[in-house]
N, C-alpha and C positions, 0 to 999 in steps of 0.2 A: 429739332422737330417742333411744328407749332401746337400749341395745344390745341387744337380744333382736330390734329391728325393725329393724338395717341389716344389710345384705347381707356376704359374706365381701372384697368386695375393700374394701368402706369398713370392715371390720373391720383387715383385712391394712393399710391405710393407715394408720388410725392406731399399728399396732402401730410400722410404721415410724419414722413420725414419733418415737418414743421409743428406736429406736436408730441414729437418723441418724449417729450418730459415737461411736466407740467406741476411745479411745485405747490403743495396742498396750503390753500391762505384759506382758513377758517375753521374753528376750533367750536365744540360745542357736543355735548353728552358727551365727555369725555375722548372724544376722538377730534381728529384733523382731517379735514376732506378738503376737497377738491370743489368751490362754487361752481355753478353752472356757466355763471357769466366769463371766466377765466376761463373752460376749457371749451365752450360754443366762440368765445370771440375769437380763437384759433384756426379753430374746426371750420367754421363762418366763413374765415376770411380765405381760407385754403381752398375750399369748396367754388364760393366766388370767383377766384381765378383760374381753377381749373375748369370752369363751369360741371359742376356734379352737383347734385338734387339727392337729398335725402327724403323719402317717403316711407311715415308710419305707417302700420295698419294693425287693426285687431283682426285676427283671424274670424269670421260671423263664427254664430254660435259655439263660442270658447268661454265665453263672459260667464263669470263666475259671482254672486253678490251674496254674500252669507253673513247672519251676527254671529259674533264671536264675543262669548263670554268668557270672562275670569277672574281670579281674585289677587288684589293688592295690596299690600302689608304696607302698612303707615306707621312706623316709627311714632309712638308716642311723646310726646314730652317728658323731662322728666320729670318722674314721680304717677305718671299715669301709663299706663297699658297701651300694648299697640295696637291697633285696629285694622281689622278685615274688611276693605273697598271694595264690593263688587263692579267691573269694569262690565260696561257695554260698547262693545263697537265694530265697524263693521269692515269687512272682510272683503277686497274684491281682487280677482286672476284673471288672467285671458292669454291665450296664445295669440303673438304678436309677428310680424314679419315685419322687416326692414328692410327696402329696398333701395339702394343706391342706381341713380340713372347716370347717366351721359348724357349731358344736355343738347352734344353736339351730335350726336347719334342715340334716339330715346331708347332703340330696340338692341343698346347695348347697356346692359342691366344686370345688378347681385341682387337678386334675394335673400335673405339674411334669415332664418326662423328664432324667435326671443321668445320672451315672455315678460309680463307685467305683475307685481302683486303689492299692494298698497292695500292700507291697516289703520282707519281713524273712525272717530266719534260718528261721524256725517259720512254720507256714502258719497255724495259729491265729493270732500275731501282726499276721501278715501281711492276715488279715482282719480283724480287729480295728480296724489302724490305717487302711485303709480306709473302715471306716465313718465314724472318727469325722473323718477329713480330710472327706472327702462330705458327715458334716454340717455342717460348720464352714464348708468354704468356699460348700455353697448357700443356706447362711445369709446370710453375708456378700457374698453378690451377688445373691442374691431380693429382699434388701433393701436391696442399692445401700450398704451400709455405707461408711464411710471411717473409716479407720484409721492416723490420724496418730500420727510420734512426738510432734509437740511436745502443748502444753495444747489439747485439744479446746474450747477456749474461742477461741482462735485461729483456728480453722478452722472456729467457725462465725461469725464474725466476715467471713471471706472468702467464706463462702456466701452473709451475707445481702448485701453488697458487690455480689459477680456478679448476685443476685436483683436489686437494685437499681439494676444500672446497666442488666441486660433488659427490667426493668418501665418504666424512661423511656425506652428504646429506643422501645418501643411506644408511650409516652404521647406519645413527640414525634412518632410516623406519624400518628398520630389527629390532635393538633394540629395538624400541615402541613397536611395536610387540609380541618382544619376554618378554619384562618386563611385558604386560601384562597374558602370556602364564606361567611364572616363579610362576606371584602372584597368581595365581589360582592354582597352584600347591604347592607353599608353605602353602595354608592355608588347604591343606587336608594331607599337611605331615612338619606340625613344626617341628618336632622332627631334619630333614634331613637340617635346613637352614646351622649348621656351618660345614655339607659336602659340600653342595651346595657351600657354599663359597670357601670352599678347591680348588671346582673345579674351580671355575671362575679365581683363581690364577692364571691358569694354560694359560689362556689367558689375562689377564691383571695382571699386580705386585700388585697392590693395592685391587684385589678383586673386583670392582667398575665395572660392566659391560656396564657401563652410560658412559664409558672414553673411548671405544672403537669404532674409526674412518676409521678402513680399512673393507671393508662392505664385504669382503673374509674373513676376521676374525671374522666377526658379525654372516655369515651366518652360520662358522663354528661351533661357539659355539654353537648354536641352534641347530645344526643339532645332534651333538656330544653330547649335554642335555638331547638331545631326547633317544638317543642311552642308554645313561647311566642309567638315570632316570625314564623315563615314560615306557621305554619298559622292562626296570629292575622290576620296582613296578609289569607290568602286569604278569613280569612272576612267 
């Protein structure tokens, strides 16, 4: 399909797909995050090719601008007392909405409902860092980001892991199922077991339908048994 003919959320999904993990390079007050420039140069480039438009907005009258006082403890040097800093600064919130367009069709569109709140010396500042926390972190959770410290190779290593021990979750539901469905039919037609087996070949190399972990390939066999076998007998 070209991209000009899928829809905004198969647009949105594969941008995702391309920043499922996003290793945190930069360090400071004690934490590791995630620069803006590392997860916008992904996001950027994903958006560009799928043609999608992200638009901020402040919700009108949600704006919030309040001082915010308090007190900070200064560690004195030693042999002197510590000291009481009273902090002024200022305080600003707003209900924000995030809309994603479809470039190629405008009037297919998500609205997203956020919020902003940003906390410095200067009220400029203070909105400022607002924004750009708001768009960082509804980035990073629109699109289910993870943001590991160690090698993001690692971690998708454990993603496709989990994926795979889900996926035979489900292939063995389907299989218990279908092993009971098989036995009840092999005992009203012995004759047909080292057909049956022929076929089971045909999805697993050893015959063994008990070995099969892609639950698309569980489902298939069953459906495909069904076809061959029972609706064959009726006829």
């Amino acid at each position: 399909m070209q991209i000009e003919e899928m829809n905004l959320f198969a647009k949105l999904s594969q941008i995702r797909k391309s920043v499922e993990v996003v290793q945190t390079d930069k360090a400071g007050y004690g934490y590791r995050y995630v620069t803006d420039e590392a997860l916008l140069a992904k996001i950027t480039g994903g958006m560009t090719k799928y043609h999608v438009s992200l638009v901020p907005q402040i919700v009108p009258g949600t704006t919030h601008i309040d001082k915010y006082h308090y007190e900070k403890l200064k560690k004195g040097k030693s042999g002197t007392p510590d000291i009481i800093e009273p902090q002024n600064e200022i305080l600003v919130d707003a209900e924000m909405i995030y809309s994603w367009v479809n470039n190629d069709n405008p009037d297919d569109r998500i609205d997203v409902p956020w919020v902003m709140v940003g906390q410095q010396a200067d009220a400029s500042q203070a909105f400022g860092s607002a924004l750009t926390y708001s768009m960082r972190y509804f980035l990073l959770k629109f699109f289910a980001v993870a943001t590991p410290d160690d090698d993001p190779d690692n971690w998708r290593t454990k993603q496709r892991e989990a994926e795979a021990a889900e996926e035979k979750e489900l292939a063995d539901a389907i299989i218990r199922e279908f092993d009971m469905e098989f036995r009840g039919w092999l005992a009203s037609h012995p004759d047909k077991r080292d057909e049956a087996v022929a076929f089971f070949k045909g999805f697993e190399k050893s015959g063994n339908y008990q070995n099969i972990t892609d639950p698309r390939l569980a489902a298939k066999l069953r459906s495909d048994f069904e076809d061959k076998f029972n609706r064959k007998t009726e006829e």
